[in-house]
C-alpha positions as CSV (number, residue, x, y, z in Angstrom):
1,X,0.0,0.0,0.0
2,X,1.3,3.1,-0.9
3,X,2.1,5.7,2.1
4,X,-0.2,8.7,2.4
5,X,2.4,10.8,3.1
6,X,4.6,10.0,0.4
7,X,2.1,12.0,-1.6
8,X,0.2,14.7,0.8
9,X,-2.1,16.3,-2.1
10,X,-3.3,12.7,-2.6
11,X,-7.7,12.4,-1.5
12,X,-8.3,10.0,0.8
13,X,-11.2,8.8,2.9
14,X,-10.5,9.0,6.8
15,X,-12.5,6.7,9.1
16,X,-13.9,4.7,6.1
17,X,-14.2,1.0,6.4
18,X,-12.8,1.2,3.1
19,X,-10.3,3.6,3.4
20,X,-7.3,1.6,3.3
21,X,-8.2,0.2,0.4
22,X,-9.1,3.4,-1.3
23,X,-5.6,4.7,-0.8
24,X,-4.2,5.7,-4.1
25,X,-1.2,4.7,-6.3
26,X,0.2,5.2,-9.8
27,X,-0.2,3.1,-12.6
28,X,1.7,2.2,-14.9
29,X,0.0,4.8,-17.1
30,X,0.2,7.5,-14.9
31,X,-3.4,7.8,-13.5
32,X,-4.0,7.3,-9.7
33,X,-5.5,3.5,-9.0
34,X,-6.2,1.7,-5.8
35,X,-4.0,-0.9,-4.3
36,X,-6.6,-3.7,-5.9
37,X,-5.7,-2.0,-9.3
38,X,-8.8,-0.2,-9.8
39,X,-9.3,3.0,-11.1
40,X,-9.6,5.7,-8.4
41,X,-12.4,7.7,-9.7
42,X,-14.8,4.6,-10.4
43,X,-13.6,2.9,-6.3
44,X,-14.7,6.4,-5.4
45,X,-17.9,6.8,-7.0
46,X,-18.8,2.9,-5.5
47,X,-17.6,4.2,-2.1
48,X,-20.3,7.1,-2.0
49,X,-22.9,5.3,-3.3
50,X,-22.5,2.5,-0.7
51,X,-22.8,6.0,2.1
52,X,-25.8,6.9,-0.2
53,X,-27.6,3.3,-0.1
54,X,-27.2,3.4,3.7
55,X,-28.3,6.9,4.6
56,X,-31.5,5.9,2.4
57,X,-31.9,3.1,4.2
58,X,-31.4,5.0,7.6
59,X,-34.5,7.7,6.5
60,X,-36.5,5.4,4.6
61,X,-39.0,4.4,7.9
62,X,-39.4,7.7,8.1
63,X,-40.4,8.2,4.2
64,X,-42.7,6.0,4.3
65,X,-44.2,7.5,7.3
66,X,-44.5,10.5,6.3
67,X,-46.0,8.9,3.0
68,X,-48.9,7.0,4.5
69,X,-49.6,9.3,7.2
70,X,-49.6,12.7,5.5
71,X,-48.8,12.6,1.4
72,X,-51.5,9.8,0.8
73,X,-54.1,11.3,2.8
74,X,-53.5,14.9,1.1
75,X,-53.4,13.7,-2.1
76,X,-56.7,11.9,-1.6
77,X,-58.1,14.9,0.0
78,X,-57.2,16.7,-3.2
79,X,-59.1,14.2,-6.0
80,X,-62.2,13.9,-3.7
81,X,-62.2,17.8,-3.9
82,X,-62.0,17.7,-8.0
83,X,-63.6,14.4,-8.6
84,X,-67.0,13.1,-8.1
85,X,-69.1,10.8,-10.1
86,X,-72.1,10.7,-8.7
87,X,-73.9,11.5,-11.1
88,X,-72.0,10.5,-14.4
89,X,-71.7,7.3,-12.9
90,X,-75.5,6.1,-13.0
91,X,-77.0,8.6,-15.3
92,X,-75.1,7.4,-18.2
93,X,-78.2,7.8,-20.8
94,X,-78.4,11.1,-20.2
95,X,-74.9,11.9,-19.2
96,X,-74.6,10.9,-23.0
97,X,-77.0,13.2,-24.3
98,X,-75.9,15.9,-22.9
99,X,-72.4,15.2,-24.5
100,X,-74.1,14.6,-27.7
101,X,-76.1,18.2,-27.3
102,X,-73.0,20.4,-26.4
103,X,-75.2,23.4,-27.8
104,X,-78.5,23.2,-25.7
105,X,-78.2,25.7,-22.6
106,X,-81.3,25.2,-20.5
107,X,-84.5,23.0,-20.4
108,X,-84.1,20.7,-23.6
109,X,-86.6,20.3,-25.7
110,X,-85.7,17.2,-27.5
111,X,-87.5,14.4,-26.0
112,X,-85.3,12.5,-26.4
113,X,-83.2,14.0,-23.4
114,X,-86.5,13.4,-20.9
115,X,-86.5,9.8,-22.1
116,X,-82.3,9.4,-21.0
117,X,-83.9,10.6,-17.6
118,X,-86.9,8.9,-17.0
119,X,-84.2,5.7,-18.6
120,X,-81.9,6.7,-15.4
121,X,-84.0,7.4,-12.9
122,X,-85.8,3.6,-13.6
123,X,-82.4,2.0,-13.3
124,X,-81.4,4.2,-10.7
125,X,-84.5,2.9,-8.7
126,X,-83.5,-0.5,-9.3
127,X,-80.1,-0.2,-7.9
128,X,-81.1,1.9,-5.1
129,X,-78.2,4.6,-6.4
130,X,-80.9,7.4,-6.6
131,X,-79.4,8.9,-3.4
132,X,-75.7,9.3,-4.8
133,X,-77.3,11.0,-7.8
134,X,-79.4,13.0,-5.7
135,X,-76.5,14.0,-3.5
136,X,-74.2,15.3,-6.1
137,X,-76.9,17.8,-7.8
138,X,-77.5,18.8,-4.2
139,X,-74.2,20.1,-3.7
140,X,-74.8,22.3,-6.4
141,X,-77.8,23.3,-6.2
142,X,-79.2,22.8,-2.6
143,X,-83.2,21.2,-2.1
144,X,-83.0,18.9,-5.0
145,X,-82.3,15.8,-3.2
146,X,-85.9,15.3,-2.7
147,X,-86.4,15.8,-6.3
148,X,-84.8,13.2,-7.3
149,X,-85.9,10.8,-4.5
150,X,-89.3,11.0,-5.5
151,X,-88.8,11.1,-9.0
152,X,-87.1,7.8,-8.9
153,X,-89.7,6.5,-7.3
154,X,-92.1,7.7,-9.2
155,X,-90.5,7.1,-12.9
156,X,-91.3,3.3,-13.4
157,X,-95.0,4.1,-13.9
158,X,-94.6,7.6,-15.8
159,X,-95.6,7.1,-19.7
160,X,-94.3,9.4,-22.4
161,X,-94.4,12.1,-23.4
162,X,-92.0,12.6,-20.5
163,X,-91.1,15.7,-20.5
164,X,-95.0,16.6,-19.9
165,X,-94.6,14.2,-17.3
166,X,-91.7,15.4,-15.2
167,X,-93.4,18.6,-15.1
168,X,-96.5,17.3,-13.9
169,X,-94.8,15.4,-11.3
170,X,-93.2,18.7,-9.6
171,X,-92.6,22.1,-11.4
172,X,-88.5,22.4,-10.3
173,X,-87.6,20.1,-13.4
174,X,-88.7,22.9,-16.0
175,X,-86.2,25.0,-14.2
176,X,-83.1,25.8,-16.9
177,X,-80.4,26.3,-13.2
178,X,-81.4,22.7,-11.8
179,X,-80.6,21.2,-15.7
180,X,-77.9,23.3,-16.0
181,X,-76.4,22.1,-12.3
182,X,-76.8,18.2,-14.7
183,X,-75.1,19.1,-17.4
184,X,-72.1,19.9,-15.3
185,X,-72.4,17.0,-12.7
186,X,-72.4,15.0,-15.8
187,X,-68.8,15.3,-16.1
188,X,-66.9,12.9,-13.4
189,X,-64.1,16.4,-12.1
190,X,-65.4,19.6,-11.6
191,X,-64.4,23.1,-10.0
192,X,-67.7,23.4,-8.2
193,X,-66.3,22.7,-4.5
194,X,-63.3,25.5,-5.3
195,X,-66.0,28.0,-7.0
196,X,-67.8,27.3,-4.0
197,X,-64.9,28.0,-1.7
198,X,-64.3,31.4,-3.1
199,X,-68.0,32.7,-3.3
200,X,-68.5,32.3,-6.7
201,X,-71.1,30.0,-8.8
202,X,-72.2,28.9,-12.6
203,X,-74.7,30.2,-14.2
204,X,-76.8,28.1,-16.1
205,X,-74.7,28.9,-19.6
206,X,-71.5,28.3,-17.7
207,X,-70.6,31.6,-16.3
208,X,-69.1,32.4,-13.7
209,X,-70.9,34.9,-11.0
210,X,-70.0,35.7,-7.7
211,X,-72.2,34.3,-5.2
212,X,-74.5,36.2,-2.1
213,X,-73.9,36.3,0.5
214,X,-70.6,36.2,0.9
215,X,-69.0,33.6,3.9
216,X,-66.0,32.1,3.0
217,X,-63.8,35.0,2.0
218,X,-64.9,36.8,4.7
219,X,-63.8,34.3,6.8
220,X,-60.6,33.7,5.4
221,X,-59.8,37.3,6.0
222,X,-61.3,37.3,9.4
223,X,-58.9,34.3,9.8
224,X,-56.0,35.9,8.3
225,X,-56.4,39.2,10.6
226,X,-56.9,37.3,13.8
227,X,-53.5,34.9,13.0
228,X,-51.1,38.1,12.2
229,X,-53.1,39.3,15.3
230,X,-52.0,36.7,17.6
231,X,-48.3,36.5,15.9
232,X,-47.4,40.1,16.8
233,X,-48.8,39.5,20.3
234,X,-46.2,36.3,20.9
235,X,-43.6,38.6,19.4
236,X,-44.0,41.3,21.5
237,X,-44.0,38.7,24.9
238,X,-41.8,36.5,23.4
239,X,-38.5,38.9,22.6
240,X,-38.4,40.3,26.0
241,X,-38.3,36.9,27.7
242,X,-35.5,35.5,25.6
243,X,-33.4,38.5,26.2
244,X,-34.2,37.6,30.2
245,X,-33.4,33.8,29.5
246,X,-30.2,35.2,27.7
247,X,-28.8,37.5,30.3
248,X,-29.9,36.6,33.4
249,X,-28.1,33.9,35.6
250,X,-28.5,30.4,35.1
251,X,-30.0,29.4,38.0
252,X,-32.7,32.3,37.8
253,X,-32.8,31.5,33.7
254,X,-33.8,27.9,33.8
255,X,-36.5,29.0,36.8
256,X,-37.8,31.2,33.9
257,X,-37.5,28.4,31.7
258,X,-39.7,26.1,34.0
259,X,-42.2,28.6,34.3
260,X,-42.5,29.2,30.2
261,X,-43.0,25.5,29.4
262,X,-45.5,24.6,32.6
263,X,-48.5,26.0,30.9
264,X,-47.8,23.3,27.4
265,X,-48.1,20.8,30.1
């Protein structure tokens, strides 16, 4: 093995397991090998990927930790917020027309769209799914849970023409919001829960309109006042106390101490 202090400028890894047999020498060629005969540069690179392997495996319990417990669950959070299918999922027949009929804004007058619904709500009766339908046009436009509910019930002994027949049954289905509210349920992700979250709604076309009253943005801010509030408050007591802790005495400092953290217990 070549001595370390025959050549001083020469890198070598201190404390290594593997340091002995890092120690570099000169080939025949002139470049700097280890005393196995290989190259320096490649032992080196294995060498700190070895360290790299077992740091991983040092953090990794704590990776996945923090993986289950907090990424999972927020990422979760995140597609619930932007994803429901409530409604696409089991009113496909009309979920279809009203891809089909991009165009129509409002209360249809094809017949052909009543039929897709009086279609749905029959199967939707059947596989007792009514309530998830019902449930997602609700969060849009609250009260029609009931709506649906009975309309289900109702639909396997309605004849056609239907759309005479839904409006007999109860007035709210000629109403261009509540088919409007559909046509956007009908798509499995929507922005509804964020337009919500900012005091804004659709209109029937689309549009977006800010929405009365206003609760959540007055919140936030009320949220966001009371917070800096509260911060500047634990500044002001907080900066003359850790000058105390600093400068008095120890014995007298770490009384202070004892008193600061007895109210977290």
């Amino acid at each position: 093995m070549t001595d370390q202090t025959a050549n001083p400028g020469a890198p070598y890894l201190a404390g290594s397991p593997t340091a002995g047999s890092l120690a570099p020498a000169v080939a025949e060629n002139g470049g700097l090998v280890t005393v196995d005969g290989k190259p320096l540069k490649k032992a080196l690179a294995q060498s700190q990927a070895q360290a790299k392997r077992r740091a991983f495996i040092l953090v990794a319990p704590l990776l996945f930790f923090i993986i289950i417990t907090f990424i999972i669950p927020i990422g979760r959070m995140l597609y619930v917020s932007a994803h429901n299918d409530g409604f696409s999922a089991n009113m496909p027949a009309l979920s279809q027309w009203f891809a089909q009929n991009p165009e129509v804004v409002g209360i249809p007058e094809d017949e052909a769209a009543w039929a897709a619904l009086h279609a749905d709500l029959v199967e939707a009766r059947k596989n007792r799914t009514q309530g998830k339908i019902a449930t997602r046009v609700n969060y849009d436009k609250p009260g029609s849970r009931s709506l649906f509910t009975k309309s289900a019930r109702r639909a396997p002994r309605m004849e056609a023409p239907f759309k005479d027949a839904f409006a007999k049954l109860d007035k709210r289905w000629t109403e261009p919001e509540l088919w409007g509210v559909m046509r956007r349920s009908a798509a499995p992700y929507t922005a509804s829960f964020y337009y919500k979250s900012l005091d804004l709604k659709q209109d029937v076309d689309g549009s977006i309109l800010k929405a009365e009253p206003s609760i959540y943005l007055d919140l936030y801010w009320r949220t966001i006042w009371i917070s800096a509030l509260i911060t500047g408050l634990c500044l002001m007591l907080a900066f003359p106390i850790a000058h105390m802790l600093a400068t008095l005495p120890l014995r007298y400092s770490n009384l202070l101490m004892i008193m600061v953290l007895l109210p977290f217990w």
